[in-house]
N, CA and C atoms as a LAMMPS dump frame, in Angstrom:
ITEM: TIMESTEP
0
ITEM: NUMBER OF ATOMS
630
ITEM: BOX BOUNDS ff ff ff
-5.0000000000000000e+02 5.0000000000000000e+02
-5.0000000000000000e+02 5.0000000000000000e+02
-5.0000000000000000e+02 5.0000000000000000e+02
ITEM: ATOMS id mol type element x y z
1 1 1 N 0.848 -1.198 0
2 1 2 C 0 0 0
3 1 3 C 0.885 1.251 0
4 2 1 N 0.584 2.186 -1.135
5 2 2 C 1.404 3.215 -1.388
6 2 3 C 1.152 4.389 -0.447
7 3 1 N 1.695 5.214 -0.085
8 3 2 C 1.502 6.593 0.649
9 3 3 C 0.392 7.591 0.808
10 4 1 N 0.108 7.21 -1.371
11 4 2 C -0.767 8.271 -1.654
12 4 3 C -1.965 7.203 -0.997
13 5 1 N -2.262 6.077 -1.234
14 5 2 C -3.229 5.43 -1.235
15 5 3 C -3.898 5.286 0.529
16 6 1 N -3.008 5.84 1.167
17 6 2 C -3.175 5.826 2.718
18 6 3 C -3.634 7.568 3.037
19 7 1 N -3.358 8.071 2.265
20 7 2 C -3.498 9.647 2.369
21 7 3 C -4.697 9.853 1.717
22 8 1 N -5.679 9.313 0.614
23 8 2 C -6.465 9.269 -0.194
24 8 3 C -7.695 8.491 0.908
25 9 1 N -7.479 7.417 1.772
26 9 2 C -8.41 7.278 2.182
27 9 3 C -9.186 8.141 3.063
28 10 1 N -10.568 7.601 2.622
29 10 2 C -11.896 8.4 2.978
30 10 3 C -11.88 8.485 4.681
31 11 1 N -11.611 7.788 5.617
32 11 2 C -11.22 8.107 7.198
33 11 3 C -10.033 8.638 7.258
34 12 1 N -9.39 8.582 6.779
35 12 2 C -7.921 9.779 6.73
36 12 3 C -7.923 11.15 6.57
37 13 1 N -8.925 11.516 5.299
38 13 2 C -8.901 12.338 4.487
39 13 3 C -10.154 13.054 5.316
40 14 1 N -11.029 12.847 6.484
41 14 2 C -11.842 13.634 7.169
42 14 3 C -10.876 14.059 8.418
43 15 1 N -10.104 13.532 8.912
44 15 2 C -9.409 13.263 10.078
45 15 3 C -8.177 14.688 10.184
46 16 1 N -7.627 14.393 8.447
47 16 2 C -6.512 15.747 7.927
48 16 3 C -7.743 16.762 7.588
49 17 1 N -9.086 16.921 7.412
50 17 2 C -9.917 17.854 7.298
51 17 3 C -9.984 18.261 8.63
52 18 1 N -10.515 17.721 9.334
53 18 2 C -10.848 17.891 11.045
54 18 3 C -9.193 19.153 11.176
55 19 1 N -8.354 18.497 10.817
56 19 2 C -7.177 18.848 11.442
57 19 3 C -6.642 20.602 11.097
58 20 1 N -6.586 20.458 9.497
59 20 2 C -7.034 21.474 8.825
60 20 3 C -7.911 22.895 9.435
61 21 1 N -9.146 22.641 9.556
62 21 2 C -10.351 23.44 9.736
63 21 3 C -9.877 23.813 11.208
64 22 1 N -9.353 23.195 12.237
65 22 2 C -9.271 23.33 13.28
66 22 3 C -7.767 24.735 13.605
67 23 1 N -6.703 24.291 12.404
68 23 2 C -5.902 25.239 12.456
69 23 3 C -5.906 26.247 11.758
70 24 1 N -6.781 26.536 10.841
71 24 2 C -7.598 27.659 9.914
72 24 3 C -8.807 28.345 10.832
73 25 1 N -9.159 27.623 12.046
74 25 2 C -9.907 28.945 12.894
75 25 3 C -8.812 29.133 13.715
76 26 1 N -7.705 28.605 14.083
77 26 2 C -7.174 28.911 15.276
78 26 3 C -6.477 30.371 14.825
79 27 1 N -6.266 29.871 13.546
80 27 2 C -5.373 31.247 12.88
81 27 3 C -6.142 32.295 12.884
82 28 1 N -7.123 32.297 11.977
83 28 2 C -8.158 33.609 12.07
84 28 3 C -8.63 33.838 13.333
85 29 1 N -8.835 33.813 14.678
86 29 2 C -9.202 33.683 15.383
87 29 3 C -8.118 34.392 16.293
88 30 1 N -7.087 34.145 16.153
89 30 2 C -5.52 34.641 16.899
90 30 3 C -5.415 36.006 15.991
91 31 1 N -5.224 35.765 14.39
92 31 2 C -4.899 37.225 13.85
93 31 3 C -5.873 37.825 14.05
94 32 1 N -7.019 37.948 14.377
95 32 2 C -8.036 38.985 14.349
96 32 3 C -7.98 39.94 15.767
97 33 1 N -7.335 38.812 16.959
98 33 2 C -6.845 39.164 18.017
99 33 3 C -5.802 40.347 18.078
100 34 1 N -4.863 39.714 17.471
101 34 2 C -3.835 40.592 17.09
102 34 3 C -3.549 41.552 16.746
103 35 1 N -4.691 41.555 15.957
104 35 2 C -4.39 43.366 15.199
105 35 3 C -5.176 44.216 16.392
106 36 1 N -6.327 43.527 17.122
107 36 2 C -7.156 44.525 18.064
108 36 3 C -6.058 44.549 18.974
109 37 1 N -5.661 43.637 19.52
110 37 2 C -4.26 44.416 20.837
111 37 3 C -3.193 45.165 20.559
112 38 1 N -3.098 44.892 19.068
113 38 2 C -1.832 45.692 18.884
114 38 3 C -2.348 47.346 18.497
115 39 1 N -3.85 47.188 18.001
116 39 2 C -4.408 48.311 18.024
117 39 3 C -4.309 49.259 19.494
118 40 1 N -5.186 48.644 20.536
119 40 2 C -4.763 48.904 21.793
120 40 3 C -3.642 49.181 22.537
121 41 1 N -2.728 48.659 22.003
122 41 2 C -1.326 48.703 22.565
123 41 3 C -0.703 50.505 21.703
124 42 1 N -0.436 50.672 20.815
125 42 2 C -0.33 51.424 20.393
126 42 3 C -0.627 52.671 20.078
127 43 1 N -2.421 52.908 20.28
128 43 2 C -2.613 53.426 20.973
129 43 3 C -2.119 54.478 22.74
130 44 1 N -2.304 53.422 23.271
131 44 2 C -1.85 53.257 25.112
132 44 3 C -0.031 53.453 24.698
133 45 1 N 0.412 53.452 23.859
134 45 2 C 2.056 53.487 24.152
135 45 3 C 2.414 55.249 23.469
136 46 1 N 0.845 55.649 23.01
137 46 2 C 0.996 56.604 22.194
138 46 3 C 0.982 58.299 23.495
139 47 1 N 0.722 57.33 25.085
140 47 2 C 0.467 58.394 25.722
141 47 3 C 1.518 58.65 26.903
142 48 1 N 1.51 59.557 27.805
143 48 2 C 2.709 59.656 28.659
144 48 3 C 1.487 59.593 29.436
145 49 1 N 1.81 58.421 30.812
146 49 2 C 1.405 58.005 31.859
147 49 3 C 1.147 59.191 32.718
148 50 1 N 1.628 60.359 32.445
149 50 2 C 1.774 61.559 33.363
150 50 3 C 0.295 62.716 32.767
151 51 1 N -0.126 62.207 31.623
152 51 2 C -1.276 62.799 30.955
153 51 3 C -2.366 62.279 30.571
154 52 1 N -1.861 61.33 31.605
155 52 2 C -3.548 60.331 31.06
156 52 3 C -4.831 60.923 31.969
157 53 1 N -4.59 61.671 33.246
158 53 2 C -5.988 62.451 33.522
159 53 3 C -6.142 63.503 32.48
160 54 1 N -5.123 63.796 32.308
161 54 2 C -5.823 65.173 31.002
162 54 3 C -6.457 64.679 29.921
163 55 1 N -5.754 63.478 29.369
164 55 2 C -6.046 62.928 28.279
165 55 3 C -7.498 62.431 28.741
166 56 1 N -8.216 61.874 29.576
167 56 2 C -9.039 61.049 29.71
168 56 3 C -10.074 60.632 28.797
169 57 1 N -10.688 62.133 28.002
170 57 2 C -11.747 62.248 27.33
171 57 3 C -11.391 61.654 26.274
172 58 1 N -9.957 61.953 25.654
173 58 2 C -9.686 61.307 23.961
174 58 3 C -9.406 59.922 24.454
175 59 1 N -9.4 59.163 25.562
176 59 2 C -8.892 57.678 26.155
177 59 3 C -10.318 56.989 25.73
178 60 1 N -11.817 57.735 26.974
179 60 2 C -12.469 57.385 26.76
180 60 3 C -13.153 57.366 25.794
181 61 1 N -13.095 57.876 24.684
182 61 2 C -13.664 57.927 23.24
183 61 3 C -13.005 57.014 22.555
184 62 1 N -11.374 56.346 22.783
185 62 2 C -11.349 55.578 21.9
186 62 3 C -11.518 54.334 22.573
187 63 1 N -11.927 53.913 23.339
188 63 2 C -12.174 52.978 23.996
189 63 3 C -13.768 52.292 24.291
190 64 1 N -14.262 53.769 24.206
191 64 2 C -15.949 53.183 23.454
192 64 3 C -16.084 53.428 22.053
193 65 1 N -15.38 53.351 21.149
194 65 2 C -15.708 52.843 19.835
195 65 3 C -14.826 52.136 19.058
196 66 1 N -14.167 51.158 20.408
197 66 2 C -13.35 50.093 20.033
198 66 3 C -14.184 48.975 20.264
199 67 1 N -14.427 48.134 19.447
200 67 2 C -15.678 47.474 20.395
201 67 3 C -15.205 46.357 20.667
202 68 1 N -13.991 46.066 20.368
203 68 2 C -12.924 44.912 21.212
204 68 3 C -12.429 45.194 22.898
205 69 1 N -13.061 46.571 23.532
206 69 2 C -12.375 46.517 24.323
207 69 3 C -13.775 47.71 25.14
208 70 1 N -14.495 48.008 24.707
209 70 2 C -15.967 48.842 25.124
210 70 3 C -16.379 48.241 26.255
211 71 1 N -16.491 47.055 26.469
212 71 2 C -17.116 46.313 27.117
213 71 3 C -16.631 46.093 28.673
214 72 1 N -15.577 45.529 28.067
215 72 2 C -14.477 46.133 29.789
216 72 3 C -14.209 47.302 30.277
217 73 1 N -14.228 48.169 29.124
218 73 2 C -13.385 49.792 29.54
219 73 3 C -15.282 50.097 30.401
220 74 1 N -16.763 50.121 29.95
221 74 2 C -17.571 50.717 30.615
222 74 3 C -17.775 49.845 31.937
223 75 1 N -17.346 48.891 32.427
224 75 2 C -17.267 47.878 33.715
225 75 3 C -15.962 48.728 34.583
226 76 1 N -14.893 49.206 33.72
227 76 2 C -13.886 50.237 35.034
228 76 3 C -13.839 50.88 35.023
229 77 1 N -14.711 51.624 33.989
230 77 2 C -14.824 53.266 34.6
231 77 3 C -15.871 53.096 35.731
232 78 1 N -16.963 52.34 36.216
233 78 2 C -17.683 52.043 37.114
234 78 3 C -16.495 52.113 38.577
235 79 1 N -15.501 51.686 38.099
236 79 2 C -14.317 51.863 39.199
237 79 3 C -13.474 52.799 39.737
238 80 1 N -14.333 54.308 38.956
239 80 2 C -12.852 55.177 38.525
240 80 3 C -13.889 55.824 39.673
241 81 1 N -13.249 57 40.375
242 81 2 C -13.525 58.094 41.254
243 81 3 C -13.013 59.637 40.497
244 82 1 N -13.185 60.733 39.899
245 82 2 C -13.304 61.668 39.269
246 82 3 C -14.004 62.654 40.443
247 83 1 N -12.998 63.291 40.971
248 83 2 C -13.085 64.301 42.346
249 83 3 C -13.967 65.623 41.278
250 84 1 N -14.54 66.23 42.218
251 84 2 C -15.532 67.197 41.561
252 84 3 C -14.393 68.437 40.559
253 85 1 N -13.995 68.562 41.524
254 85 2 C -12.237 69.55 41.403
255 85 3 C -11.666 69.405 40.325
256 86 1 N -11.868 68.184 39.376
257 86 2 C -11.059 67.498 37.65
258 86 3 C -12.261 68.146 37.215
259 87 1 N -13.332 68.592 37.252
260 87 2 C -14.711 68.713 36.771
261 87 3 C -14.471 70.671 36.391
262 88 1 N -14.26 70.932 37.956
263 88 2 C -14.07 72.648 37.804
264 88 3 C -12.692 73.163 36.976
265 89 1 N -11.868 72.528 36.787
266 89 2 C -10.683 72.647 36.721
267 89 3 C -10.729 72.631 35.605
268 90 1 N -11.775 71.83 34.674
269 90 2 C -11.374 71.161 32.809
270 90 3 C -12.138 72.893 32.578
271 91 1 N -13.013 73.347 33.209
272 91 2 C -13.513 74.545 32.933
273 91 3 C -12.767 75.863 33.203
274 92 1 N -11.445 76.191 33.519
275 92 2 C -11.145 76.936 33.501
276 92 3 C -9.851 76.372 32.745
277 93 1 N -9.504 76.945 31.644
278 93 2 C -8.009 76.223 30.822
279 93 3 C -5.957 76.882 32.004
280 94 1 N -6.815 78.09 32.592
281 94 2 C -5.666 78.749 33.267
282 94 3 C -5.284 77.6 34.31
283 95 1 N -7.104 77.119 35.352
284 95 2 C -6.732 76.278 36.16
285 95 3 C -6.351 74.974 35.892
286 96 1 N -6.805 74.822 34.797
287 96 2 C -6.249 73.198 34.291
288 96 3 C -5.254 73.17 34.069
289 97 1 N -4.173 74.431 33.753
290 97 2 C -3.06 73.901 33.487
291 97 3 C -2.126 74.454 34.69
292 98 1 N -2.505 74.969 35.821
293 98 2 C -1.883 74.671 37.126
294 98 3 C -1.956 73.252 37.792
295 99 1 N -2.919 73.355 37.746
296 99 2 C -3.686 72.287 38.595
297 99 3 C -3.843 70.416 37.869
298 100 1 N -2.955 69.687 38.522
299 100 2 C -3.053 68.369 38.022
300 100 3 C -3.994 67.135 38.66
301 101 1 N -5.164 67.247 37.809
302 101 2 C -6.221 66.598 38.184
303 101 3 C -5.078 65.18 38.305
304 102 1 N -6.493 64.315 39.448
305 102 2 C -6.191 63.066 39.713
306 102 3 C -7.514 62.265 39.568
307 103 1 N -7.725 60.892 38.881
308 103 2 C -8.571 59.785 38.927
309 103 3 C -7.986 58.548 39.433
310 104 1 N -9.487 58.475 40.818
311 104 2 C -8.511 57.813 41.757
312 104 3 C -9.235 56.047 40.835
313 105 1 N -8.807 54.92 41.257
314 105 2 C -9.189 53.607 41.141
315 105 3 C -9.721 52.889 42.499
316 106 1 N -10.64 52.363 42.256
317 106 2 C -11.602 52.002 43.416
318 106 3 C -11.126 50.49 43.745
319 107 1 N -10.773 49.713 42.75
320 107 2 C -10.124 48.63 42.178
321 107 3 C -9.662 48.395 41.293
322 108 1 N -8.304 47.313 41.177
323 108 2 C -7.499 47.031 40.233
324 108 3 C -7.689 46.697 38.511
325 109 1 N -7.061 47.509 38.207
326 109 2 C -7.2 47.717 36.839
327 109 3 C -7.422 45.901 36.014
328 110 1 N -6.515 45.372 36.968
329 110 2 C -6.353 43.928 36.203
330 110 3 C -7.372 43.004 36.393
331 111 1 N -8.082 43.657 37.195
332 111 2 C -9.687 42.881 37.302
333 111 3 C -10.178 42.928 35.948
334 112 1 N -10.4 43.706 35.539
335 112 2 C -11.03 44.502 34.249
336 112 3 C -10.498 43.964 32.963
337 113 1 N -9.343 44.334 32.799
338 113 2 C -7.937 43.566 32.285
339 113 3 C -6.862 42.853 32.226
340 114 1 N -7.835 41.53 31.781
341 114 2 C -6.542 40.355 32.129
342 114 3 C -6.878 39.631 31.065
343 115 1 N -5.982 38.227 31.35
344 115 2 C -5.537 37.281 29.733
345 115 3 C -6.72 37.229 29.6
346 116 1 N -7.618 36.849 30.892
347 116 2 C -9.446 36.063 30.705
348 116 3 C -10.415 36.826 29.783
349 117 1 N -10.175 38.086 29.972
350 117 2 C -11.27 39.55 29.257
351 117 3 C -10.408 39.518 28.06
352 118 1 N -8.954 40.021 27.987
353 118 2 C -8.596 40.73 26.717
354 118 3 C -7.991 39.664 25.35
355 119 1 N -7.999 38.278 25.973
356 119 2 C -7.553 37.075 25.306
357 119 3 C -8.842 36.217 24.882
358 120 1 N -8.59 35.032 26.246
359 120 2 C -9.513 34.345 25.898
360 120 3 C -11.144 33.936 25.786
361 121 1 N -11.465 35.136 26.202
362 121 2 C -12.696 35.409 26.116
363 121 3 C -12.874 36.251 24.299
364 122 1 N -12.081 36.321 23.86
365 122 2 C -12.134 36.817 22.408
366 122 3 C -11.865 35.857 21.081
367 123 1 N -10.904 34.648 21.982
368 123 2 C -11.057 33.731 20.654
369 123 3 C -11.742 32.56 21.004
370 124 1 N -12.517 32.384 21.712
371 124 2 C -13.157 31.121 21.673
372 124 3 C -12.349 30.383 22.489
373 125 1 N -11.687 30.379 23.759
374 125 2 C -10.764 29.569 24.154
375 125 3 C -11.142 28.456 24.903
376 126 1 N -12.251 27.756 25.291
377 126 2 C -12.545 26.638 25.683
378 126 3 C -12.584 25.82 24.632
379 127 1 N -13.745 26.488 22.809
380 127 2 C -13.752 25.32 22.054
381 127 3 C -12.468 24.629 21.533
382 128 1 N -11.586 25.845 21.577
383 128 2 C -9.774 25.184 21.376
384 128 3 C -9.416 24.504 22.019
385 129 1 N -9.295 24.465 23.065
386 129 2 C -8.763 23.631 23.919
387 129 3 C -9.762 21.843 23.944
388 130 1 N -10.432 21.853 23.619
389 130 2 C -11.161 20.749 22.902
390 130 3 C -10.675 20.13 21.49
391 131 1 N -10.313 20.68 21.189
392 131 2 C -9.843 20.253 19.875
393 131 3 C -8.419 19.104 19.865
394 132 1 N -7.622 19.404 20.705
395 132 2 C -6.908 18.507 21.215
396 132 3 C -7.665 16.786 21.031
397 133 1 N -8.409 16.808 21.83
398 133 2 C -9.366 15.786 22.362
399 133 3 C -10.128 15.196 21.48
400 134 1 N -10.996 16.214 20.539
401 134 2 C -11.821 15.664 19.442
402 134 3 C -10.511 15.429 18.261
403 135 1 N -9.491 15.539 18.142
404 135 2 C -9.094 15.029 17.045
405 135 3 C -8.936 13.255 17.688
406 136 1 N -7.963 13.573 18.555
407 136 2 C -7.773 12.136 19.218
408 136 3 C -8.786 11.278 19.288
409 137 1 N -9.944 11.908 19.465
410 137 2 C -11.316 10.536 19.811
411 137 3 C -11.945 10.271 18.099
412 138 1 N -11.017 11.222 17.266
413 138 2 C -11.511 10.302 15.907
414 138 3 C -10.959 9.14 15.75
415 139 1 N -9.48 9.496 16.225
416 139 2 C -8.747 7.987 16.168
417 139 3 C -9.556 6.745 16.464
418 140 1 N -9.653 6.745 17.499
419 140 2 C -10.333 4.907 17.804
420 140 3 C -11.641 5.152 17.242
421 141 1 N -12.221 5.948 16.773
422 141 2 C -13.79 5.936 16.46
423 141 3 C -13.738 5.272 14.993
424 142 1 N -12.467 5.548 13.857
425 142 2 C -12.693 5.229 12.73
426 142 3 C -11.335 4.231 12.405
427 143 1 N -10.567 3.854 13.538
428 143 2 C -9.94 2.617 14.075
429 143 3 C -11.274 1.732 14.366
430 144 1 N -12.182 1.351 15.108
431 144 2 C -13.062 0.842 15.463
432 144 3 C -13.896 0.075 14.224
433 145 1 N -14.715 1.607 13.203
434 145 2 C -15.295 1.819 12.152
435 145 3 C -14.601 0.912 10.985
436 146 1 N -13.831 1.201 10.979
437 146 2 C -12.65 0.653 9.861
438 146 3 C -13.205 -1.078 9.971
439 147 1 N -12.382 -1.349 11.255
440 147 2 C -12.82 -2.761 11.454
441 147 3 C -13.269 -3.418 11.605
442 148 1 N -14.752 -3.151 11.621
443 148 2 C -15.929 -3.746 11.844
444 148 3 C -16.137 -3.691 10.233
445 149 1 N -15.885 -3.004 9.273
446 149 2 C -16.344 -2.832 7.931
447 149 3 C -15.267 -3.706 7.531
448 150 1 N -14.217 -4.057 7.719
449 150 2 C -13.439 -4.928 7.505
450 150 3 C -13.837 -6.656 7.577
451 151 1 N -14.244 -6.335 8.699
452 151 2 C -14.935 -8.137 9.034
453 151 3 C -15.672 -8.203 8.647
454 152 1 N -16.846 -7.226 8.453
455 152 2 C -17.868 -7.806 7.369
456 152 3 C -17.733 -8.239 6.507
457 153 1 N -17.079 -7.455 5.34
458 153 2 C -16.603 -7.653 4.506
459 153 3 C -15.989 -8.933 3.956
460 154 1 N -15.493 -9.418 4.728
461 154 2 C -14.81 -10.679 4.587
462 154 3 C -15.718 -12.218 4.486
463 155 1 N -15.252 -12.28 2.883
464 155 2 C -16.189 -14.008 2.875
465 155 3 C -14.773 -14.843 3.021
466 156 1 N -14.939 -15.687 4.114
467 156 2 C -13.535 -16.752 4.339
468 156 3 C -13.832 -17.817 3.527
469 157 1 N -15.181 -18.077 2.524
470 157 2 C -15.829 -19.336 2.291
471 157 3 C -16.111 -18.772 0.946
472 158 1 N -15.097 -18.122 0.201
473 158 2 C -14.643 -17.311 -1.099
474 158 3 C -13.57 -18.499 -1.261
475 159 1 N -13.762 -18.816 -2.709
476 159 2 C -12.111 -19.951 -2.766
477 159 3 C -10.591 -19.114 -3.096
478 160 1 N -10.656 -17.568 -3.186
479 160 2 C -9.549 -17.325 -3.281
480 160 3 C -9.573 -16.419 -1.698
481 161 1 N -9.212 -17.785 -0.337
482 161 2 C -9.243 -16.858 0.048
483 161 3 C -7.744 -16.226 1.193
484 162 1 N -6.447 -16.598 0.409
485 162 2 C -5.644 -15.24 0.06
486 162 3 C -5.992 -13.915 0.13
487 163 1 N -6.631 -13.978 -1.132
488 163 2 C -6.842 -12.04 -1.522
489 163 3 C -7.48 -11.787 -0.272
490 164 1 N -8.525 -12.457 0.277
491 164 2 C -9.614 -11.934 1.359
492 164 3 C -8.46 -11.943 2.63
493 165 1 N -7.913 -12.691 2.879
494 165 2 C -6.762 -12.298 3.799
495 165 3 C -6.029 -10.969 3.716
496 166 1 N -5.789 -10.533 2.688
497 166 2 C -4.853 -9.87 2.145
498 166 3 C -5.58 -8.496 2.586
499 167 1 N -6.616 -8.26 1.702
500 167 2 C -7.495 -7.263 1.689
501 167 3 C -8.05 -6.812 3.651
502 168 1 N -7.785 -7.992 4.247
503 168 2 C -8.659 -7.439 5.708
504 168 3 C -7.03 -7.442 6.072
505 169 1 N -5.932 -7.569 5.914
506 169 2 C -4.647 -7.031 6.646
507 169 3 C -4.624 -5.438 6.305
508 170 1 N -4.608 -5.503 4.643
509 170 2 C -4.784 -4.315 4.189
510 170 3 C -6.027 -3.144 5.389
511 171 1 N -7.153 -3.468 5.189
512 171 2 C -8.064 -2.712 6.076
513 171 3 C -7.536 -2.32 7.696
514 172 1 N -7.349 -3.274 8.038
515 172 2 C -6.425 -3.66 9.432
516 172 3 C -5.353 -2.448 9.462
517 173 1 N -4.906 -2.666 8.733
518 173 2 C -3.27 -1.313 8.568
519 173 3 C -4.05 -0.293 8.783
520 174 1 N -5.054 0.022 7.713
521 174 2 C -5.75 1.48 7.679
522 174 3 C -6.328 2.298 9.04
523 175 1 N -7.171 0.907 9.506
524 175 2 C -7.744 1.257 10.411
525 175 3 C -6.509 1.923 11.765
526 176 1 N -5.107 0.779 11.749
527 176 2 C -4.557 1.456 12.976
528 176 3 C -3.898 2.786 12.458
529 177 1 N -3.7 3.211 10.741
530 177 2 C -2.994 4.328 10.817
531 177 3 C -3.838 5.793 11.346
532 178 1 N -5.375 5.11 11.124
533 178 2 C -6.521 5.826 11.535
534 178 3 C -6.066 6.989 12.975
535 179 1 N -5.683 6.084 13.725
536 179 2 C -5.421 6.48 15.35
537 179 3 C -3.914 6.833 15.074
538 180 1 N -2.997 6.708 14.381
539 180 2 C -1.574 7.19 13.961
540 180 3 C -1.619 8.544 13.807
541 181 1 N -2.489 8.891 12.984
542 181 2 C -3.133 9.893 12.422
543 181 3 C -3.698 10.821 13.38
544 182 1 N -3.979 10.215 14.181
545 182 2 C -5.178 11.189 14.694
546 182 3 C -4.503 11.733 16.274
547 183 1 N -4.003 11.086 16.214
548 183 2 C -2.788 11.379 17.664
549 183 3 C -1.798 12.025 17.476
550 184 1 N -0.819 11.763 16.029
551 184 2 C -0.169 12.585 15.73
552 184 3 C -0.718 14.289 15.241
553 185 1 N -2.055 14.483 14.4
554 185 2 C -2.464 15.589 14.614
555 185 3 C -3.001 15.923 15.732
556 186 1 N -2.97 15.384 16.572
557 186 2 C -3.307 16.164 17.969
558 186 3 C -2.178 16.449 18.522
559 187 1 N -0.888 16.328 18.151
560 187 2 C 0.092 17.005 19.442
561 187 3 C 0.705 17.73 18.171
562 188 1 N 0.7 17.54 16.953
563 188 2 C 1.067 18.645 16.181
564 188 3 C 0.126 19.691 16.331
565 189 1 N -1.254 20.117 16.132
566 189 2 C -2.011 20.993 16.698
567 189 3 C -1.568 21.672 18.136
568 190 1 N -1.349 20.94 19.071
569 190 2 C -1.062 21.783 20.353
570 190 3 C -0.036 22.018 20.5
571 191 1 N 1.016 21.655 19.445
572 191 2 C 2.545 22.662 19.456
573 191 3 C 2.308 23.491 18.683
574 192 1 N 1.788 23.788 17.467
575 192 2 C 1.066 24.668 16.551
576 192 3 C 0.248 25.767 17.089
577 193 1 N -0.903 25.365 18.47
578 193 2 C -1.706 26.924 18.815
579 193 3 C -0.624 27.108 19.806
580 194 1 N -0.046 26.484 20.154
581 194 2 C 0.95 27.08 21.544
582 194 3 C 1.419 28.47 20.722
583 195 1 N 2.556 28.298 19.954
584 195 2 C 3.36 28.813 19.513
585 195 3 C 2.507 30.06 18.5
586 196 1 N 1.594 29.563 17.875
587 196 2 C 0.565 30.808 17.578
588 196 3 C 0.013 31.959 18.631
589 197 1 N -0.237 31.225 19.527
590 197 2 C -0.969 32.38 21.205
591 197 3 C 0.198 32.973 21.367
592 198 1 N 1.583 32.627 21.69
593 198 2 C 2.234 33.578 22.236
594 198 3 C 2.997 34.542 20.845
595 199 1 N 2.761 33.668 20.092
596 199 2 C 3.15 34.876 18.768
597 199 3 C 1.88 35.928 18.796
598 200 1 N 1.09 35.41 18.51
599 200 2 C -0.176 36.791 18.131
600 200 3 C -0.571 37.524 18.852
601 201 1 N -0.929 36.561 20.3
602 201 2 C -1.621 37.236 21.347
603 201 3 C -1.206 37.374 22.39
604 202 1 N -0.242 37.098 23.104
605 202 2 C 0.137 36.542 24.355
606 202 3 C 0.954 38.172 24.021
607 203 1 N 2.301 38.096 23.405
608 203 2 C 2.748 39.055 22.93
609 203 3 C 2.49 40.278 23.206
610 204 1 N 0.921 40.659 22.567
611 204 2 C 0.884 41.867 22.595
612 204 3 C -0.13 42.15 23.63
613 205 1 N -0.419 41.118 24.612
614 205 2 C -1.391 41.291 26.026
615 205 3 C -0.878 41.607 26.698
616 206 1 N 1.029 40.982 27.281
617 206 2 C 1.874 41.651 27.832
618 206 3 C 2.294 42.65 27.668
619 207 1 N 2.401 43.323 26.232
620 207 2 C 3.002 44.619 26.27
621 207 3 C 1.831 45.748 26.968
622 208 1 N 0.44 45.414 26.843
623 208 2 C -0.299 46.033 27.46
624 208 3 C -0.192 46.366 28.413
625 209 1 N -0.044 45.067 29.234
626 209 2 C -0.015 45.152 30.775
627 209 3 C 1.279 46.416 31.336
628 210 1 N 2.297 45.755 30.538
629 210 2 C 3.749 46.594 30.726
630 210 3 C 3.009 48.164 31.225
């Protein structure tokens, strides 16, 4: 049995689909990530830590019509304290620029913002982490499948029956490369999103935090 002819079969050839489809969302799913944190990041690297009460208004504007990040930013401003005094102060431009408003935090920013909110709550990170698992449980399912269609198959009370030997070793092979297959794309997949998360996303979640 030739290479192609093991690669061509119909339980193989769903198994490298499964495998496929699974690393074609992981990708879109990570780059789409990516560009929103690095959006965020760049942004946030675009400001001096020493002007972010002044800045507040152009912060909060881009942060509610980011809608990767709207959602958390209106949950901590619920956290922020804005003394009446930042209020009188934006109204006089002489006193605003004596006077260095302060916004205090009621609680930690990283409540708000962490891997859980700004990561994996954006790509789907439980159904990934499944994927591991469902490739592997194709293995014995069409290991199993294989061989039961194998024994049927088989007339022993055929007078050539060689070939019928031949043909259920043949099936036999298939069926265990079935689970070969399916185990080996499962730990190639989870060295594959590893190394994708901390390239796309991981990356630029830390520089956030920084």
């Amino acid at each position: 049995m030739t290479v192609i002819n093991i690669l061509i079969e119909p339980a193989i050839l769903i198994i490298t689909g499964f495998f496929l489809f699974f690393i074609f969302f992981v990708l879109k799913n990570y780059s789409r990530t990516e560009v929103n944190l690095k959006s965020v990041f760049v942004f946030l690297n675009s400001l001096n830590k020493n002007e972010i009460s002044y800045r507040f208004t152009e912060i909060d504007e881009f942060m509610n019509t980011n809608p990767y990040m709207n959602t958390n930013w209106e949950d901590f401003k619920k956290a922020l304290i804005f003394p009446e005094k930042l209020y009188s102060a934006a109204q006089n431009s002489a006193a605003s620029n004596a006077y260095k408003p302060e916004i205090f935090l009621t609680m930690d920013a990283s409540y708000f913002f962490n891997e859980e909110s700004l990561v994996y709550s954006k790509i789907n990170h439980k159904f990934i982490q499944t994927m591991p698992t469902l490739l592997t449980g194709l293995g014995p399912f069409f290991t199993f499948l294989k061989m039961a269609l194998a024994f049927a198959s088989v007339d022993f009370a055929a007078t050539e029956i060689g070939n019928a030997f031949n043909s259920l070793l043949n099936n036999i092979q298939i069926a265990a490369l079935c689970s070969v297959f399916a185990v080996g794309y499962s730990l190639l997949f989870m060295f594959a999103e590893k190394i994708l998360y901390n390239k796309k996303c991981k990356k630029y979640y830390l520089l956030i935090q920084n």
